[in-house]
N, C-alpha and C positions, 0 to 999 in steps of 0.2 A: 334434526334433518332440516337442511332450508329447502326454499323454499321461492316464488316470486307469483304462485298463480293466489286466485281471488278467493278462494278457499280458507289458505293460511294466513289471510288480510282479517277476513271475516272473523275465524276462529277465535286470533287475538284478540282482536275487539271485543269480542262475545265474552271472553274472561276478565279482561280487565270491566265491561261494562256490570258484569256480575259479583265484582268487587267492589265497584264504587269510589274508583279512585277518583272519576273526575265527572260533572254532570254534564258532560258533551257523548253525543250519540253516535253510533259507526252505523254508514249503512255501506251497503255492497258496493261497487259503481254500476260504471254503463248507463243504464235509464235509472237507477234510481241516483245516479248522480246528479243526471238534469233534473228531477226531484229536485233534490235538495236544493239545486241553485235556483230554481222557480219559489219553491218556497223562500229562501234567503232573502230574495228579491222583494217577494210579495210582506214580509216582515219589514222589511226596511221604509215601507209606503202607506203601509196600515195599523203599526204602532201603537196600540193605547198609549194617553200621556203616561207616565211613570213619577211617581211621588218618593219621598222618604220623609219616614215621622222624626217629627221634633216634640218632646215633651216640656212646657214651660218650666224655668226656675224663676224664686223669688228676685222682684226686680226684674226681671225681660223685659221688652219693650217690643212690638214689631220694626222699629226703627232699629235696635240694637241687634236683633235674631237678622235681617236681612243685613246687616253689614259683617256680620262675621262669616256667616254662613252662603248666602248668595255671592251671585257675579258683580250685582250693583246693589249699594244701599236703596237704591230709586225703588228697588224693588216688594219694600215695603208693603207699598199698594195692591200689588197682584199677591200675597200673600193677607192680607185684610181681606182680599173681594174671595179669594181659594176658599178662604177658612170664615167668613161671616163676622169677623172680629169689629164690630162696632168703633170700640177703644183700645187705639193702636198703643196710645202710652201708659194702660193701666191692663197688665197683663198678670192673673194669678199666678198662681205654679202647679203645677198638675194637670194642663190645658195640651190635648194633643192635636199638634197644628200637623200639617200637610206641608212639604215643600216641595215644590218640583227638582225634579233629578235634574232636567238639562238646563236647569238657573244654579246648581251646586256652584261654590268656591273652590276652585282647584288653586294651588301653590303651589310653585315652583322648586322643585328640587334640584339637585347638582348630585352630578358621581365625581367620583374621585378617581384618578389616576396611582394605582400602586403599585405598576413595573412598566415600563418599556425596555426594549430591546432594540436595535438596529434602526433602519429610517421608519417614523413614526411620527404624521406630522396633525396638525388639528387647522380649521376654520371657525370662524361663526358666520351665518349666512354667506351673503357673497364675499367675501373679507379673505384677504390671501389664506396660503396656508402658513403657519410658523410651528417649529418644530415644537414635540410634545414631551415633555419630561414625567417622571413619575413626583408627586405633588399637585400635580394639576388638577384646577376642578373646572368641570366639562355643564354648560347645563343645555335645557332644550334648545334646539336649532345648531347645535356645537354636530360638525361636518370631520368623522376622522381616514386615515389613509394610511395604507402600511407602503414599504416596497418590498422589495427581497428580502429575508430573515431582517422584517420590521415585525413588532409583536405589540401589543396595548392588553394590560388587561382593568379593566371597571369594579371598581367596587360601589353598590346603588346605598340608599340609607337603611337596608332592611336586611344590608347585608349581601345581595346574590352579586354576583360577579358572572362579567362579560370579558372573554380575552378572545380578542382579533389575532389574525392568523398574520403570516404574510403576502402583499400583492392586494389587500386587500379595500373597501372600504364601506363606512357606515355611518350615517345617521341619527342623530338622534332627534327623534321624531319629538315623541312625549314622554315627559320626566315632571309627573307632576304629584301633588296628593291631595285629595280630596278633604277641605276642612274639617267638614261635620262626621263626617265618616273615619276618618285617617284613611282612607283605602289608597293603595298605590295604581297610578295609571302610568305604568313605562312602555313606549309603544321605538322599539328601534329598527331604522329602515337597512336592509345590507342591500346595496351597490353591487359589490364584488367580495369574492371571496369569499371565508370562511370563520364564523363565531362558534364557542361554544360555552355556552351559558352553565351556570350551577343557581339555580334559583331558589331563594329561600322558599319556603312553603305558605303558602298563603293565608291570613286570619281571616282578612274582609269577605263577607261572598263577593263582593266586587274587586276587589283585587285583582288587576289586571299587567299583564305580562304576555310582549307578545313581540316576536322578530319576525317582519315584514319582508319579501321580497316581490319582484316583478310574476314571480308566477306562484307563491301559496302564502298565506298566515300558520303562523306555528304560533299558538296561545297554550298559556301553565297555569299553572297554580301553585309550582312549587318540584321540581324534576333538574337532570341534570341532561342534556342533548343541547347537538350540532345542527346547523343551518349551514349549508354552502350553497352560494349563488354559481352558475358557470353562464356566464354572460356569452359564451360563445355559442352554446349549446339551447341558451336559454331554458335551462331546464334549473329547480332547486333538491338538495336532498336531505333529507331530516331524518336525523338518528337518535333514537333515545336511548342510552344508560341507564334509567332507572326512573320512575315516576311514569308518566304517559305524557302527551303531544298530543292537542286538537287542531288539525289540518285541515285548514280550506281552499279554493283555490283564490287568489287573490283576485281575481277582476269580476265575481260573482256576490265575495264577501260583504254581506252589508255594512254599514259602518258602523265604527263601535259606539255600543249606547253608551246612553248619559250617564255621568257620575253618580254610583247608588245604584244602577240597574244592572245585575250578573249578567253577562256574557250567553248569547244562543248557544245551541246545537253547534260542533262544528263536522261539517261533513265527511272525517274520519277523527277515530281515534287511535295513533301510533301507540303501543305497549312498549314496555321495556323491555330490550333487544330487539326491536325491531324498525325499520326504515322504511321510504320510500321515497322515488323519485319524480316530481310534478314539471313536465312542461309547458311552459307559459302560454296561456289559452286555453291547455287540454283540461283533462281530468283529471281528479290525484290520483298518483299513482298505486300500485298496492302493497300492500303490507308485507315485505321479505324479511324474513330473521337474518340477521345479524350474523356475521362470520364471529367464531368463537376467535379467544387472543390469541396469539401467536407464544409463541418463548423463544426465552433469549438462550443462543447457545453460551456455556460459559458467562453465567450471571455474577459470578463473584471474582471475574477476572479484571486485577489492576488494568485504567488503559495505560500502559506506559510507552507506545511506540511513539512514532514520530506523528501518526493520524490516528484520531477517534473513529474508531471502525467498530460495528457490530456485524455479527450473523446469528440469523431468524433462521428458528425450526418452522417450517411451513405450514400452514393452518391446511388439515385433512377433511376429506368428506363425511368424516365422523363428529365434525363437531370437535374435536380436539385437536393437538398439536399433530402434524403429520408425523406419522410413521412410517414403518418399511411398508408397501403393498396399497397407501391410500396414496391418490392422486392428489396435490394438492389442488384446490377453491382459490386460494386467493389470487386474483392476476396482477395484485402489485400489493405494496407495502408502504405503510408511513410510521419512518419513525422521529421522532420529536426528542431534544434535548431543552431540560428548565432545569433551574435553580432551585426547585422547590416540589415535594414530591405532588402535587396538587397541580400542578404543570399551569398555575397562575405570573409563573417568571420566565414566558420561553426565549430560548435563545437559537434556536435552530430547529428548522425543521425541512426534510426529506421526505420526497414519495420515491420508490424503485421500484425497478420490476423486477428485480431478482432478491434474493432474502439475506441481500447486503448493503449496507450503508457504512459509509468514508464518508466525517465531515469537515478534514484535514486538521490543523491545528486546534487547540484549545485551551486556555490558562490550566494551571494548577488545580486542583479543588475537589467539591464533592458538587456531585448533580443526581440527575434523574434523566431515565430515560425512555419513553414511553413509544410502544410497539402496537401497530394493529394492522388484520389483511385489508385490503380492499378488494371486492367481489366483481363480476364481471357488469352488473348494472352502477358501478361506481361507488355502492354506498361503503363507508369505511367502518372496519367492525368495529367489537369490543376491545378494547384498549390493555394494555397489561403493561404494569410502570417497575423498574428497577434503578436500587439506587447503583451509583458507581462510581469509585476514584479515578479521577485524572493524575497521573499524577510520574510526566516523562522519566523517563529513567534510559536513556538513551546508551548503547555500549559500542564504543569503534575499535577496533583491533586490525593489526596486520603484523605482517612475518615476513624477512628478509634473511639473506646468509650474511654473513659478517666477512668485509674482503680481510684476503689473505688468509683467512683460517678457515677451520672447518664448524664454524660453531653456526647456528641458526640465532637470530637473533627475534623474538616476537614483542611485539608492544601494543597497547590497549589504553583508552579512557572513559570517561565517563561523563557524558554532556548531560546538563542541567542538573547538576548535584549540587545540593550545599557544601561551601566549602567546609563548613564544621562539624557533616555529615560522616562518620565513620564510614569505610564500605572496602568490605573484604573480596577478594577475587579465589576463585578455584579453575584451575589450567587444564585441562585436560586433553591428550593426544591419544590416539589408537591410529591401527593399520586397516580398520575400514571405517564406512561412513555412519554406520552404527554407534559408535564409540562406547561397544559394551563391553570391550575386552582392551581398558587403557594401558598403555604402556607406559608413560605417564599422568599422572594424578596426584598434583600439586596444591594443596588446598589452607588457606586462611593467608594469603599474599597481599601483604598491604601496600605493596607500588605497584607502577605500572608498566616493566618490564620484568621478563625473563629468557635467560639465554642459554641453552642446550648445546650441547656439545657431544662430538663424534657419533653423530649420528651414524648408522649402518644406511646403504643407499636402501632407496623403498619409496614406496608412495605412501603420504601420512594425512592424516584426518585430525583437525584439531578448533578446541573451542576456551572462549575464556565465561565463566559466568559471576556475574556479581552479586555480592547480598546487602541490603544494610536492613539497619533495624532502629524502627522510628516512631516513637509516641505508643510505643507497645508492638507494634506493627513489624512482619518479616516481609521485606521487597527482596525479589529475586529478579536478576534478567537475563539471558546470555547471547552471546553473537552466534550470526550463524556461521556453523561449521564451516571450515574452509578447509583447502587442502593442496599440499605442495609435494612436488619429485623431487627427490635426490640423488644427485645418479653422479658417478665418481669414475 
């Protein structure tokens, strides 16, 4: 049953926090939301310093331990006076030093580019933009932008992938990792639009993962959910698939600690299947489950017309696919075409309000194509992917009388066929528009005419359909029925 009051916020939280998927705390809102953010605050100002141990090997030196491990070799010194170390150049092994967290060595990572799609362009600081290919590697401060069916998707070094939507853009904030530790610090800002992340899981406690907007933080440790900014609205909405989401509001959030130091509280915790929408300034929003997926009518149907069109069974009040008697939930619909069933390769994507999508032409091929409702707080449900051939098969026919005589003459072809393509035709006429009871029924016709003779006058109903058969494969298609008077 969904759901949007502060109840079914709580609830969730209270299970996932009872499972232990992530050490961030959900509380209610309202007053204990300014709770939290008093608190946030007051941690951010009163901080104990925070250390991480180093145990000596044979041969260290403090000169050698601060140049691998800290910001600066200089730092040497402040690691002698921490630790009481008399003799910085004669260091046993077995010795365990002290280092400060916010003096760690961070390095610099790069993602990599492994699909684009449409206009998909990159910056580095203020530096034009120049378009973005798949190959490209992106590092901190690297500025990206989609427009209309532009798509980007990220591969980071740990493996999680980032794919921007279209219309969109984002930031890369921080891409780094922490020497002594390996721990990951990716911190990405989104502008506009919409990401949706697959995040490896996390080994470091400090491992850090997190997409920033103007109005909440969405931090992981390893989950697969969406962040969409609406810059009009000013409001963000985060949906999780699977793993959980720690949500804060962003102009409360303290800053992120030092390298080595885990991640606060953050003041919700989203579950899987579930969402919520934050307005920049306000409070997070609360915990609504997730509209169940939609289905596709007619999953296993070639698209072979002249447009890629789907139609969606409409997500019902039940939590499943509408049926006869339930109302449907969702007020609109998005569905997505990629190259890859992981929907890391998009090429198209649709929101509607009705449980139809036309995305007019489209090459040859095999794809995927991925459905979900949208609820009336905007958030976009659970997703449900089918693969499908492209793959035109176009059929024109017409029928004329033939002058001077009494014969009817019809003719048909077959647009985007290979010419090496075998494809047989079957004819068929009847005296209604049913064509259950033909008069003629002509079948395995390898050209593309046929001419009838001495018709009786009447009104007549007729179709041509074609077959061929391809890599194992039976393709069928036919024209629509048409129909001519004869009258003498």
């Amino acid at each position: 049953m969904h759901g949007s009051t502060g109840s079914t916020g709580r609830r969730a939280g209270l299970l996932l926090a009872t499972a232990g998927l992530l050490a961030i705390a959900c509380i209610a809102p309202g007053s204990a939301q300014a709770q939290s953010s008093r608190a946030l605050k007051q941690r951010a100002t009163t901080a104990p310093p925070a250390y991480v141990a180093y145990v000596t090997h044979e041969g260290d030196t403090l000169y050698e331990i601060a140049s691998r491990y800290l910001s600066s070799s200089g730092d040497w010194a402040l690691l002698s006076r921490l630790n009481h170390v008399s003799a910085p150049r004669r260091m046993p092994a077995g010795i365990a030093l002290r280092l400060p967290a916010d003096k760690l060595r961070q390095d610099p990572e790069t993602a990599r580019v492994i699909a684009t799609s449409g206009p998909a362009e990159h910056a580095f600081g203020a530096n034009r933009y120049l378009p973005l290919t798949a190959g490209a590697t992106l590092v901190e401060g690297d500025r990206i932008r989609t427009g209309i069916n532009g798509f980007v998707t990220l591969e980071l070094s740990d493996g999680s992938h980032v794919t921007m939507t279209q219309d969109g853009m984002l930031d890369i904030g921080k891409l780094r990792r922490t020497a002594l530790t390996g721990a990951g610090d990716r911190q990405l800002e989104l502008r506009r639009g919409q990401v949706e992340s697959q995040v490896t899981h996390a080994t470091k406690k400090d491992d850090r993962f997190q997409i920033r907007s103007p109005s909440v933080v969405a931090g992981v440790r390893g989950t697969r959910f969406r962040v969409a900014y609406d810059g009009d609205a000013q409001s963000t909405a985060v949906e999780v698939l699977d793993g959980a989401v720690g949500v804060d509001p962003a102009a409360v959030r303290a800053p992120a600690p030092a390298p080595g130091v885990p991640l606060q509280a953050s003041a919700q915790l989203l579950a899987a299947r579930y969402g919520s929408v934050t307005r920049a300034g306000g409070a997070i929003g609360d915990a609504v489950e997730l509209l169940a997926a939609p289905a596709l009518r007619q999953p296993a149907r070639v698209q072979d017309g002249k447009t890629v069109a789907f139609d969606l069974i409409p997500v019902g009040t039940s939590g499943t696919a509408g049926t006869a008697g339930t109302a449907p939930t969702a007020v609109a619909y998005r569905v997505q075409i990629s190259r890859d069933a992981d929907q890391l390769d998009l090429i198209r994507d649709l929101r509607v309000s009705a449980p139809h999508a036309e995305f007019g032409d489209l090459a040859d091929g095999m794809y995927f194509v991925r459905i979900a409702g949208i609820d009336a707080n905007g958030l976009e449900g659970l997703p449900q992917v089918y693969g499908f051939e492209r793959r035109q098969f176009g059929l024109a026919a017409s029928a004329a009388p033939r002058s001077g005589s009494h014969d009817y003459e019809f003719r048909w072809f077959v647009s985007r066929a290979p010419a090496s393509m075998d494809t047989r035709f079957r004819f068929v006429m009847a005296t209604t528009a049913d064509l259950r009871h033909p008069i003629v029924d002509r079948a395995d016709l390898t050209g593309g005419q046929l001419v009838l003779s001495n018709l009786p006058p009447g009104v007549y109903y007729w179709t041509i359909i074609a077959e061929q058969f391809d890599n194992g494969r039976f393709y069928e298609t036919g024209s629509a029925v048409r129909s001519f008077m004869l009258a003498r």
